[in-house]
C-alpha positions in Angstrom: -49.5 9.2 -20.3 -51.0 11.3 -17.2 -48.7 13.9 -15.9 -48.5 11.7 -12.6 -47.2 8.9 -14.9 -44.8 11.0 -16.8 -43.2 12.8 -13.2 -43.3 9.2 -11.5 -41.5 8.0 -14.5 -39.1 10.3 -14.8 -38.5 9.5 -10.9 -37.9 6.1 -12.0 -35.4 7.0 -14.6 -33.3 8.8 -11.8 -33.4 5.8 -9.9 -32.0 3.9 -12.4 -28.8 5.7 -12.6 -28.7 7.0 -9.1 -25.9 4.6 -8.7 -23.9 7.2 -10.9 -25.0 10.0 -8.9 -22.9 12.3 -6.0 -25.1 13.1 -3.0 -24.3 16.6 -3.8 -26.1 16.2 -7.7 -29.2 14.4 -5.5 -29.4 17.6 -3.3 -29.9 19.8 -6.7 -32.2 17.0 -8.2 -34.5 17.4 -5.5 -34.9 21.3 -6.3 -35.9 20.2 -9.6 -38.6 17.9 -8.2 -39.8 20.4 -6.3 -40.2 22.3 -9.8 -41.7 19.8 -11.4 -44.5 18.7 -8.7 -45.2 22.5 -8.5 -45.8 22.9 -12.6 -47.5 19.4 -12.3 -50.5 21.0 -9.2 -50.4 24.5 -11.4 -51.5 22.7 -14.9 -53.7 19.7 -13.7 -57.0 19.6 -15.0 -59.4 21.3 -12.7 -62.2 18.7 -13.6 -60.3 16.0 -12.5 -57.4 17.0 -10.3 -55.0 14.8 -8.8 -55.3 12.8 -5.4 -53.2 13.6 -2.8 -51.9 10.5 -2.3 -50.5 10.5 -5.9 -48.2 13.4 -4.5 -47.5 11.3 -1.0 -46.5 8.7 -3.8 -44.3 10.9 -5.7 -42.3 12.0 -2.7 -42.0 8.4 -1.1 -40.7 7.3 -4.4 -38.0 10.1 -4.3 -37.0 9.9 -0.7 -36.4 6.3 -1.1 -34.2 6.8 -3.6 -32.5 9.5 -2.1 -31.6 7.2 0.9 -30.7 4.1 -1.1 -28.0 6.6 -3.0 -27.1 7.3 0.6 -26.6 4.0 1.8 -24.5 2.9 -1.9 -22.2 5.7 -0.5 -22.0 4.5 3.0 -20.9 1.2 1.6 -18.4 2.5 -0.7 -16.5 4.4 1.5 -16.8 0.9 4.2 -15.3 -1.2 1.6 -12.6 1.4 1.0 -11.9 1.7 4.2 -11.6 -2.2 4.8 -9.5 -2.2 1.2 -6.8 0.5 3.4 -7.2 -2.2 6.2 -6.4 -5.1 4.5 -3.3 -3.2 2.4 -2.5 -2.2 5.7 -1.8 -6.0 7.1 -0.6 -7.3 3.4 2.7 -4.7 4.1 4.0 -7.1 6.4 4.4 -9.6 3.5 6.5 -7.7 1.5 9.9 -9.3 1.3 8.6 -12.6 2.6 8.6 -16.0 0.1 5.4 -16.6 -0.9 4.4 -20.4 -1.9 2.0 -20.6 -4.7 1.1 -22.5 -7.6 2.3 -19.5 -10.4 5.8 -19.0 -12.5 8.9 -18.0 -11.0 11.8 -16.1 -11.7 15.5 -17.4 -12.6 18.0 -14.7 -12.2 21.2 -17.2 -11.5 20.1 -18.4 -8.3 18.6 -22.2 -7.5 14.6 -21.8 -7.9 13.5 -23.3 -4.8 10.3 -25.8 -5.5 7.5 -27.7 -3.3 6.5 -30.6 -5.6 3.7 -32.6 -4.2 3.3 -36.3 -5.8 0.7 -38.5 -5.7 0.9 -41.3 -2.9 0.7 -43.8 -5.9 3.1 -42.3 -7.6 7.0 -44.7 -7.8 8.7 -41.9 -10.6 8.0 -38.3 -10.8 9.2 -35.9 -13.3 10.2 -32.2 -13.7 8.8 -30.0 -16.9 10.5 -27.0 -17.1 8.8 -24.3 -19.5 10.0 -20.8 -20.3 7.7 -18.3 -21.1 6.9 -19.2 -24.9 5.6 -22.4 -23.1 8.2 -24.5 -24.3 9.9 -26.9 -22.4 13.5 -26.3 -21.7 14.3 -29.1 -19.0 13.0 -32.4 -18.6 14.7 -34.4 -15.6 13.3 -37.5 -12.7 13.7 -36.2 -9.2 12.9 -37.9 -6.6 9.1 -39.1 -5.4 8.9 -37.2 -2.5 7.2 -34.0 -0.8 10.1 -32.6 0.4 11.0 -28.9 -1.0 13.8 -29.3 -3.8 15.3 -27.1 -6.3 15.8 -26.3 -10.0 19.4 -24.9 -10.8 18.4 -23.0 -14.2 19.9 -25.5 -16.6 19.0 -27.1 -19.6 19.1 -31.1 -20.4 22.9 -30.9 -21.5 23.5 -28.5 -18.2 23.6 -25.4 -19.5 22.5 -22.7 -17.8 19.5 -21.0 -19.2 18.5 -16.9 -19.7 17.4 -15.1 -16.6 13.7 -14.8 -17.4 10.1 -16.3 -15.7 9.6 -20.0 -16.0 7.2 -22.3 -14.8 7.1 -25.9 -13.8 5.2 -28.9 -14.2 4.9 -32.2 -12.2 4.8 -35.4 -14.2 3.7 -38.3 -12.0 4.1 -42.0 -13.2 3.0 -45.5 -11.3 4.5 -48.2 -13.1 5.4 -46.4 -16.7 1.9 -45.2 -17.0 1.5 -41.3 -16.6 -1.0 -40.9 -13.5 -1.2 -37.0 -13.4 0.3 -33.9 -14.6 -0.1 -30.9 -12.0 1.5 -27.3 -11.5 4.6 -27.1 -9.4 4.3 -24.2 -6.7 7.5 -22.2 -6.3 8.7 -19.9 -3.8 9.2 -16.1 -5.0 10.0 -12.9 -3.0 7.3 -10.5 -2.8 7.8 -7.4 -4.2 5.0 -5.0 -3.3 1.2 -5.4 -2.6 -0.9 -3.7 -5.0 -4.9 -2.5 -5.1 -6.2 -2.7 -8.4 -10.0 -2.6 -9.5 -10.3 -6.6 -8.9 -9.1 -6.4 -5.0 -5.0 -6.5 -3.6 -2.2 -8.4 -5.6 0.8 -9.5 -5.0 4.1 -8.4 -7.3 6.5 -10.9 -7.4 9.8 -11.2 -8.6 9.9 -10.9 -12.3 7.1 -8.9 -12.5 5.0 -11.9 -11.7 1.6 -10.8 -10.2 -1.1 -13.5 -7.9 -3.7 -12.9 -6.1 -3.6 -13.3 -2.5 -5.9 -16.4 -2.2 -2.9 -17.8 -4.3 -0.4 -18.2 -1.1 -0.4 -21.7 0.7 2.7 -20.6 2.7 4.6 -17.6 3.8 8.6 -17.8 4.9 11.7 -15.9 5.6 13.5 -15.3 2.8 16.8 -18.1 2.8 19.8 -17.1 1.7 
């Protein structure tokens, strides 16, 4: 390997890991460019010295990285900036219900549900599971979209643990199961969180969603 190959390598190398670079550590690196291009002119062989252009090269090579490090930055501190932003607008959620497809927790009050059968469907049926996954409830209620509730019991009425559960829909046209889909619930939001895969939502029980989760905001009901 030439010495022009070995310094543009090592150029290469840095641009490798720039991404793991401060601009402050560039600023240094460059000094020890400088270094190196000026040991590189003082031992090149004098029968066959090296072009000009090879240095032009060199330093391109360099100042390109230097600015894409630059511009990594920029957009680092942009998207932080919009993360503030959108932590900023989620505050306004916190102590709203939030709809969503995800467990919710029973603490002796009436869970409030938004079941969604099928159009096709004539019987519909509530799956109630705690969080071992096993079903605690079982119950028909009626084949509607309209919001209903769950009242924390079990099959013989009695009134289960305070703890996160989670619901399933079972949806029947004439004794023949059609479809089985997740049951959104309405849950209080907690706080809004920022966490290294983008803002979630805390939920009551320690339950946590993403913010793509929500079909619906609401006042909290009494």
């Amino acid at each position: 390997m030439t010495t022009v190959n070995a310094v543009t390598s090592a150029t290469a190398t840095s641009t490798t890991g720039s991404s793991a670079t401060t601009g402050s550590a560039l600023s240094g690196d460059f000094e020890t460019f400088l270094k190196m291009l000026t040991v590189q002119m003082q031992n090149q062989d004098p029968m066959n010295p090296i072009e000009s252009s090879d240095y032009a090269v060199q330093l391109a090579t360099f100042s390109g990285v230097e600015q894409q490090v630059q511009t990594n930055q920029l957009l680092e501190g942009l998207a932080s900036q919009l993360g503030l932003m959108g932590m900023s607008e989620l505050a306004g959620w916190v102590g709203m219900e939030a709809r969503s497809a995800s467990p919710a927790h029973f603490s002796g009050d009436p869970v409030r549900l938004a079941p969604n059968p099928p159009v096709a469907a004539d019987r519909a049926v509530l799956v109630v599971r705690n969080e071992a996954g096993d079903v605690v409830s079982s119950r028909s209620i009626d084949v509607s979209a309209e919001q209903t509730s769950w009242d924390g019991t079990d099959a013989a009425g009695n009134t289960l643990p305070e703890g996160n559960y989670s619901f399933e829909l079972e949806s029947y046209e004439n004794g023949e199961l059609l479809q089985t889909d997740p049951v959104e619930t309405y849950s209080r939001i907690v706080e809004a969180q920022g966490t290294a895969s983008g803002t979630v939502l805390l939920l009551e029980g320690g339950i946590t969603i993403g913010t793509g989760d929500v079909t619906a905001l609401r006042e909290p009901t009494a």
